[in-house]
C-alpha positions as CSV (number, residue, x, y, z in Angstrom):
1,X,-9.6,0.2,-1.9
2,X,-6.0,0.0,-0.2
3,X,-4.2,-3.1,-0.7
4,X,-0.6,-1.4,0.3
5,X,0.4,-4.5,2.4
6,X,3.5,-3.5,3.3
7,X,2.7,-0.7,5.1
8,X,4.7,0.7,7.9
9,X,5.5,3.6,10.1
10,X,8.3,4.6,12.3
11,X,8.1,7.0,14.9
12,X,11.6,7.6,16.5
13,X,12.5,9.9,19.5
14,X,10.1,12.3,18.6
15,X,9.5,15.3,21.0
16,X,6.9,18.1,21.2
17,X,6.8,21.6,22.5
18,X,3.9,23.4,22.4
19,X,3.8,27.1,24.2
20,X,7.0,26.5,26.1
21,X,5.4,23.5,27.0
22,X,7.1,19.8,26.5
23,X,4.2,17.3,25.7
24,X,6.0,14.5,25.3
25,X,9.9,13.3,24.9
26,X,12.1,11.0,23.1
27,X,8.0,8.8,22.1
28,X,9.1,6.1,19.4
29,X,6.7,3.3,18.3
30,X,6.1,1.5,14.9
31,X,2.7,0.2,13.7
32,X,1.9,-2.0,10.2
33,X,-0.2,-2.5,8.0
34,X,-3.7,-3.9,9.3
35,X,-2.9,-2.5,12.1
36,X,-5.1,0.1,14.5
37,X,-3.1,2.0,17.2
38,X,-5.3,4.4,19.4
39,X,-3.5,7.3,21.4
40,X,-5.2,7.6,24.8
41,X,-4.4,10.3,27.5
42,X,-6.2,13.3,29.6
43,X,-6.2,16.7,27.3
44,X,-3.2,18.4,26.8
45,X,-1.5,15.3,26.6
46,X,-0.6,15.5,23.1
47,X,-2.6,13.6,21.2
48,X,-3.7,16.0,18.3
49,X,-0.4,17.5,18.2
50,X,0.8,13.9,17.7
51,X,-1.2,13.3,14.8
52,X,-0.8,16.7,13.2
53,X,3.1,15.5,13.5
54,X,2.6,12.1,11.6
55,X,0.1,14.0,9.0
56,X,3.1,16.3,8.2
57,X,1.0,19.8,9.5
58,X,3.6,20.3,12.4
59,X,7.5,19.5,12.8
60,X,8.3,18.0,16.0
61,X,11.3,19.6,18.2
62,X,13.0,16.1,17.6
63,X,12.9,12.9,16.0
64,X,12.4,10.9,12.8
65,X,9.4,9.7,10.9
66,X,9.6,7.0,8.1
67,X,6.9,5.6,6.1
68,X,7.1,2.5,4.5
69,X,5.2,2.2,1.0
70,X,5.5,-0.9,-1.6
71,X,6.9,2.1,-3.8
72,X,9.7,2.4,-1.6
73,X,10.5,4.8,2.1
74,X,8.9,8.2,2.7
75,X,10.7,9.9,4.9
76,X,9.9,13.9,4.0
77,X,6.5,15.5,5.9
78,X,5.4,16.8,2.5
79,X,5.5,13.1,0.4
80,X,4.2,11.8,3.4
81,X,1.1,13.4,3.5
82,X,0.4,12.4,-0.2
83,X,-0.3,8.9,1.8
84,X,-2.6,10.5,4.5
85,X,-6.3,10.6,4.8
86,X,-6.9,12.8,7.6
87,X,-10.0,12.9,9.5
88,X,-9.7,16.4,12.4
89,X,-12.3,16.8,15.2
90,X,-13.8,19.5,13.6
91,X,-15.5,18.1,10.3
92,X,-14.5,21.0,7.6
93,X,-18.2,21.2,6.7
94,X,-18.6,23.5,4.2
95,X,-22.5,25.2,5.0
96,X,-23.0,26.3,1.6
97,X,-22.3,23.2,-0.3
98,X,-24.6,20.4,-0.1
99,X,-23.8,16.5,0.7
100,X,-23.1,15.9,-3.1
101,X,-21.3,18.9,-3.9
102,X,-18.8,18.0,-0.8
103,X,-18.1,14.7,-2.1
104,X,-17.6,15.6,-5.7
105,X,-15.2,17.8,-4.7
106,X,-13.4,15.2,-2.9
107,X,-13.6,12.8,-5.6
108,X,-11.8,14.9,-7.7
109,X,-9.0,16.3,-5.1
110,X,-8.4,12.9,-4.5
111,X,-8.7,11.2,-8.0
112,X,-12.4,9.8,-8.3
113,X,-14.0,7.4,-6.1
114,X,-18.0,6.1,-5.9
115,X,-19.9,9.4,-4.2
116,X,-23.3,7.4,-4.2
117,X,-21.6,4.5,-2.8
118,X,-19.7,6.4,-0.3
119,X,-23.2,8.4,0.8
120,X,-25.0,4.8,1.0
121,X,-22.5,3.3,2.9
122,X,-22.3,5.8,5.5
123,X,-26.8,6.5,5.2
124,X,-26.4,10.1,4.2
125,X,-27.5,9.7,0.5
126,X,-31.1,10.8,1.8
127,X,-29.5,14.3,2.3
128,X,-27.6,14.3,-1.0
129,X,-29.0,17.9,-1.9
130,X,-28.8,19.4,1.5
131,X,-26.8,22.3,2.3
132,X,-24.2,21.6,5.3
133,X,-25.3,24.1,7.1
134,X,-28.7,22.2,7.8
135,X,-27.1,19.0,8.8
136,X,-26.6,17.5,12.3
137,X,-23.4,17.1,14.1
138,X,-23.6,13.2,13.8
139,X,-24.8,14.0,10.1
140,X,-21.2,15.9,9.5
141,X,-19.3,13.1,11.4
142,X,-20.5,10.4,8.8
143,X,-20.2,13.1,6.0
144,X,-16.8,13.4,6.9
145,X,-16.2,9.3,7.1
146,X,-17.6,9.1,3.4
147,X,-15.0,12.1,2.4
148,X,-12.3,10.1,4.0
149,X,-13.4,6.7,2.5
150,X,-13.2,8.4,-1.0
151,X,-9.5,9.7,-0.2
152,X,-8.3,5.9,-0.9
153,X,-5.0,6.7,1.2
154,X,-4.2,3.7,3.3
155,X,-2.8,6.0,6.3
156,X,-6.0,7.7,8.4
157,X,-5.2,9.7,10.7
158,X,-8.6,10.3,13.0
159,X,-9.3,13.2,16.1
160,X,-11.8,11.9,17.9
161,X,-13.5,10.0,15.4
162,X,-16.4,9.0,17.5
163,X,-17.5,12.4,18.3
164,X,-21.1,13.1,17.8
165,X,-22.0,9.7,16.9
166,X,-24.9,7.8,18.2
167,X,-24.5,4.2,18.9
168,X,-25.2,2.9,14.6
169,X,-23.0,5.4,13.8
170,X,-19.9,4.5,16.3
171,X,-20.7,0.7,15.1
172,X,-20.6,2.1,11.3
173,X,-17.5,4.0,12.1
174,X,-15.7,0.8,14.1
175,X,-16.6,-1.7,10.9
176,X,-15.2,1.3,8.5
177,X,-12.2,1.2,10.3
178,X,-11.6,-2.6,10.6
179,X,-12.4,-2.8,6.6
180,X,-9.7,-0.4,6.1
181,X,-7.2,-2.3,7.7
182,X,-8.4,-5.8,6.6
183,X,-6.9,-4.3,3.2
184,X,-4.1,-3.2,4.1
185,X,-4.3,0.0,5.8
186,X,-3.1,1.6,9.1
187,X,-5.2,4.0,11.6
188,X,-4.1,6.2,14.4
189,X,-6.9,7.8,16.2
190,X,-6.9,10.0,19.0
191,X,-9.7,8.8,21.1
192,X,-11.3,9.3,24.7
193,X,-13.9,6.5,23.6
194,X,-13.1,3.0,23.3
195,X,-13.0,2.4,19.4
196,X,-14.4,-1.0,19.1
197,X,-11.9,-2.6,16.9
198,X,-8.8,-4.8,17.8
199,X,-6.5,-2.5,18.6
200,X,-2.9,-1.7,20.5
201,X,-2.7,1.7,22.8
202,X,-0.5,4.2,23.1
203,X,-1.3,6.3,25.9
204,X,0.3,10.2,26.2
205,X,0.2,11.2,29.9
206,X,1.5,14.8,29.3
207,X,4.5,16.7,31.2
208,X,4.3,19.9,32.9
């Protein structure tokens, strides 16, 4: 479980360019710990390139990001995304492996963590032994929650969380998310769905 309570990151006069294109210009905002910020906007807009900036994946064109740990400041990409649990819109599924096999693997990338709990938690320990390949796209999405449960990093990063979801699973996903901050944690999701946690907004409207 996270309990970093003094949690906080910095976004300063960051800018994007993507294809020649500018995204978005001198965007600064700062969010603590317990806290839920959810980037809203049309596509295009920048929201995944956003994230892929905070997760360390990308460089913006301009700006400063600084993560505050109780171990001290993070300012490089690299350390920071030691911190990151990263949840993309596509689920990295692997079709081979079953629901077990995905998780153990997990578990130990990440350091351990309770696979049967994680599959309970998120009803997928039914399908323990099946292959990816065979599982539904609301199946992955939860698969992909219990990966990022077992992570144990307290900053998520989340595309679209809510894709493929029916309405238990969106709830399951919302009361996932509101745990995680309750101890200490910090989401940023890119969302065209309402999230259904207390949240603030930061909304991208693109540039030409």
């Amino acid at each position: 479980m996270v309990t970093t309570l003094n949690l906080t990151l910095e976004a300063h006069d960051l800018t994007c360019i993507r294809g020649h294109r500018v995204l978005f210009r001198g965007l600064g905002f700062s969010v603590a710990a317990g806290q839920t910020l959810s980037l809203e906007g049309p596509n295009g807009a920048g929201k995944t390139s956003l994230l892929r900036i905070l997760a360390g994946f990308m460089a913006p064109e301009t700006g400063t990001i600084r993560l505050k740990t109780n171990s001290g400041e993070v300012a490089e990409s690299e350390e920071r995304g030691q911190e990151v649990g990263w949840l993309g819109h596509k689920d990295a599924v692997k079709p081979q492996l079953t629901v077990r096999e995905q998780l153990v693997f997990a578990a130990a990338l990440y350091g351990g963590g309770d696979i049967d709990g994680a599959m309970a938690e998120f009803g997928i320990a039914p399908l323990a032994e099946l292959p990816g390949q065979y599982l539904s796209a609301g199946q992955k999405r939860r698969l992909a929650f219990a990966r990022l449960k077992l992570s144990a990093r307290p900053l998520w990063l989340l595309d679209e969380p809510l894709a493929a979801l029916d309405t238990a699973g969106k709830a399951l996903a919302a009361m996932t998310i509101t745990t995680h901050c309750a101890a200490g944690g910090i989401v940023i999701a890119a969302t065209h769905d309402p999230l259904g946690v207390s949240c603030e907004t930061l909304r991208l409207e693109g540039r030409a």
